[in-house]
C-alpha positions as CSV (number, residue, x, y, z in Angstrom):
1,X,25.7,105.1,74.0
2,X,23.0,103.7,72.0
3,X,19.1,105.1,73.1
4,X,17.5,101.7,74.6
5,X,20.8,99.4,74.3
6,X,20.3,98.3,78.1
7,X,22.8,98.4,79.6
8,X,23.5,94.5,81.2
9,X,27.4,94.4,82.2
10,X,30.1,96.6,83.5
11,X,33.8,96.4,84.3
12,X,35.4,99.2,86.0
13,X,39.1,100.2,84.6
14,X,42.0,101.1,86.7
15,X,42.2,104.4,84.6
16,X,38.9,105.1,86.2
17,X,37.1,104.5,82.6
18,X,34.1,102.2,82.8
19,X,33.1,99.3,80.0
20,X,29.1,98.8,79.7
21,X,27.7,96.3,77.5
22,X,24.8,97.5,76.0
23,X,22.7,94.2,74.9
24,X,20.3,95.3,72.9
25,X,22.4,98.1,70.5
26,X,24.5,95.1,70.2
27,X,27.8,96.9,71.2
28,X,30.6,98.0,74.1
29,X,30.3,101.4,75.3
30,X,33.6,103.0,77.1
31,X,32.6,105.6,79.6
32,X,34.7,108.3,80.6
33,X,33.1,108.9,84.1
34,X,34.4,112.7,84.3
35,X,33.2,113.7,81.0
36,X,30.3,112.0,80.2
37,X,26.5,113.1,81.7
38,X,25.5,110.3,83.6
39,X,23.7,110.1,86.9
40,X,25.0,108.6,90.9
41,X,22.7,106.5,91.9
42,X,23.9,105.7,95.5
43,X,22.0,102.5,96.8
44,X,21.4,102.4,100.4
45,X,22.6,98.9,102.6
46,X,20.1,96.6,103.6
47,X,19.9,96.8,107.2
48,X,17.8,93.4,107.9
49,X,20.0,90.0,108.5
50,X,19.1,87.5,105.8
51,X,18.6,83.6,107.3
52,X,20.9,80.9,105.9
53,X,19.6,77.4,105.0
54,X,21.6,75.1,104.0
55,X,21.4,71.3,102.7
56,X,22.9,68.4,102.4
57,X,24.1,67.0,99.3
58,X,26.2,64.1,98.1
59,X,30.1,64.2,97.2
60,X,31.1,63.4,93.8
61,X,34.2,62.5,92.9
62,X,34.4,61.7,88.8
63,X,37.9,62.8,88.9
64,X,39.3,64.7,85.6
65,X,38.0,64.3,82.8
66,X,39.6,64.0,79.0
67,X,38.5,67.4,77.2
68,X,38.6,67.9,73.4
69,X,40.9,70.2,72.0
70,X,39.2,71.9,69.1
71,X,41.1,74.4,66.9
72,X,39.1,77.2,66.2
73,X,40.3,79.5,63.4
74,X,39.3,83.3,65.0
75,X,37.5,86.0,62.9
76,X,38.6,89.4,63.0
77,X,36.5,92.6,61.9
78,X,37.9,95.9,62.2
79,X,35.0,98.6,62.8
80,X,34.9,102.5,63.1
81,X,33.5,103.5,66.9
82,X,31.3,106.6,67.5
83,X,31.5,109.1,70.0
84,X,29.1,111.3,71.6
85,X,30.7,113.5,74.5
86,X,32.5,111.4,77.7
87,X,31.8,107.8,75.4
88,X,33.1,105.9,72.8
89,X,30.4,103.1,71.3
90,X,31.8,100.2,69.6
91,X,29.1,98.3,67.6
92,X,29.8,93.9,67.7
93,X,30.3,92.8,64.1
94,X,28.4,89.7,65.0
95,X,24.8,90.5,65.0
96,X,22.2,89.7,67.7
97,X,25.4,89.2,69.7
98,X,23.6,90.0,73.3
99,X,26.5,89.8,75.5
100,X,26.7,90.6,79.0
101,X,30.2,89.2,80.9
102,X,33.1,90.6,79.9
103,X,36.9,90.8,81.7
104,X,39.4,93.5,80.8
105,X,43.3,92.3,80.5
106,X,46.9,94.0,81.5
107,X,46.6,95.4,77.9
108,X,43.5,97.1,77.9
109,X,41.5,94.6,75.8
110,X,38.1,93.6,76.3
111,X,37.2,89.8,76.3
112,X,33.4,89.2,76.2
113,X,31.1,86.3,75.4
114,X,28.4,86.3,73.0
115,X,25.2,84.7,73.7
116,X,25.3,83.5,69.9
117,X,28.5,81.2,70.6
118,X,31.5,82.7,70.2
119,X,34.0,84.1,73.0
120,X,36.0,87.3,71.7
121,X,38.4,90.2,72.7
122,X,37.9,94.0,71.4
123,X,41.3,95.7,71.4
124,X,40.1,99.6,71.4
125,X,43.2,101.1,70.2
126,X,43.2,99.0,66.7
127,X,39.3,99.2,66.8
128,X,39.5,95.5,66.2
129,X,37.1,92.6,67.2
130,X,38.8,89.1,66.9
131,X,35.8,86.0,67.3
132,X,36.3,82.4,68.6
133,X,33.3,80.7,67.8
134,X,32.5,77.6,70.4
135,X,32.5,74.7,69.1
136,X,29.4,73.2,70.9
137,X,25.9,73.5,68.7
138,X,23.3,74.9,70.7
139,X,25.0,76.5,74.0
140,X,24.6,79.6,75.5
141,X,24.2,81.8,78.5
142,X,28.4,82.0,79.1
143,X,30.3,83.1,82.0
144,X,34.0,84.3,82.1
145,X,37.2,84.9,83.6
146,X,40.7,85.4,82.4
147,X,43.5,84.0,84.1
148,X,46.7,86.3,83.9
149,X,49.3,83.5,85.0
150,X,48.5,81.0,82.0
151,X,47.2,83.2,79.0
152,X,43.6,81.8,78.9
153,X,39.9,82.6,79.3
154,X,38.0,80.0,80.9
155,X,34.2,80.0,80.4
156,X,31.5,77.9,81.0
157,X,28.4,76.5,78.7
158,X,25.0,75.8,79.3
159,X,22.4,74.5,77.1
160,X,20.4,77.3,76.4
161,X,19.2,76.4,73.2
162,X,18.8,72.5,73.0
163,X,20.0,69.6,75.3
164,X,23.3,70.4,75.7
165,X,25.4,69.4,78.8
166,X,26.7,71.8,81.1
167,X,30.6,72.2,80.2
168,X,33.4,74.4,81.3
169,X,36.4,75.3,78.5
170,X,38.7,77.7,78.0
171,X,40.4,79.3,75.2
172,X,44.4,79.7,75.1
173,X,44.8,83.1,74.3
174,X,48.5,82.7,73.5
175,X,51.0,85.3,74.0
176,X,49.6,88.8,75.0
């Protein structure tokens, strides 16, 4: 991977392969974990009991709200990766993408957010990143998580960048 791309997420394969996000390089590293140098760090368990507090707050019940369906029409950039012994680096087209969460599907295929407002999916065996840009001006900071059963990738918005309301969406991936 990329000298100084900080690593900032992971998502373990069932293959035993690894995905890291690297932040700063601006790209998704696949680690083969039997291959590549890399160290163990093995953390030791906190032995002391924590204390729980706990407080009261009011129910609120707004029931569901009407959302906005907004068609978004996706972006898709073929790139070449590069690979230096147990890893194979694929750089985001999108620059200044810093992403972090990311969720692996049945298929192999990575979906991520991007901190500059887009959700996507890397398939690794076309080399292809395909780009949903979300639709809300000045969000960030997204969180993810793919639901098998009904094809879509829920995330949620904050307003990172202006006054934007908290929101959570999700994006109908379709048929896989």
């Amino acid at each position: 991977p990329t000298f100084g791309g900080n690593p900032a997420g992971v998502q373990a394969n069932p293959d035993g392969t690894v995905w890291v996000s690297e932040y700063f390089a601006n790209a998704f590293a696949l680690l083969f974990p039997n291959v590549a140098p890399h160290t163990h760090e093995v953390v030791a368990l906190n032995s002391q009991v924590g204390r729980s507090r706990s407080a009261r707050a009011r129910a609120t019940n707004f029931g569901r709200q009407s959302g906005v369906r907004t068609p978004e029409t996706p972006t898709i950039n073929f790139v070449r990766p590069s690979f230096t012994p147990g890893w194979v680096e694929y750089v985001i087209p999108t620059a200044n993408t810093k992403s972090e969460d990311m969720r692996v599907d049945q298929f192999g295929r990575l979906w991520y957010e991007g901190d500059t407002g887009f959700l996507g999916v890397l398939n690794p065996y076309a080399a292809v990143f395909t780009q949903y840009a979300i639709p809300s001006v000045n969000s960030g900071f997204y969180n993810i998580t793919l639901d098998q059963t009904t094809k879509r990738l829920w995330f949620t918005e904050a307003g990172a960048f202006g006054a934007v309301p908290t929101k959570v969406g999700n994006l109908n991936t379709g048929s896989w």
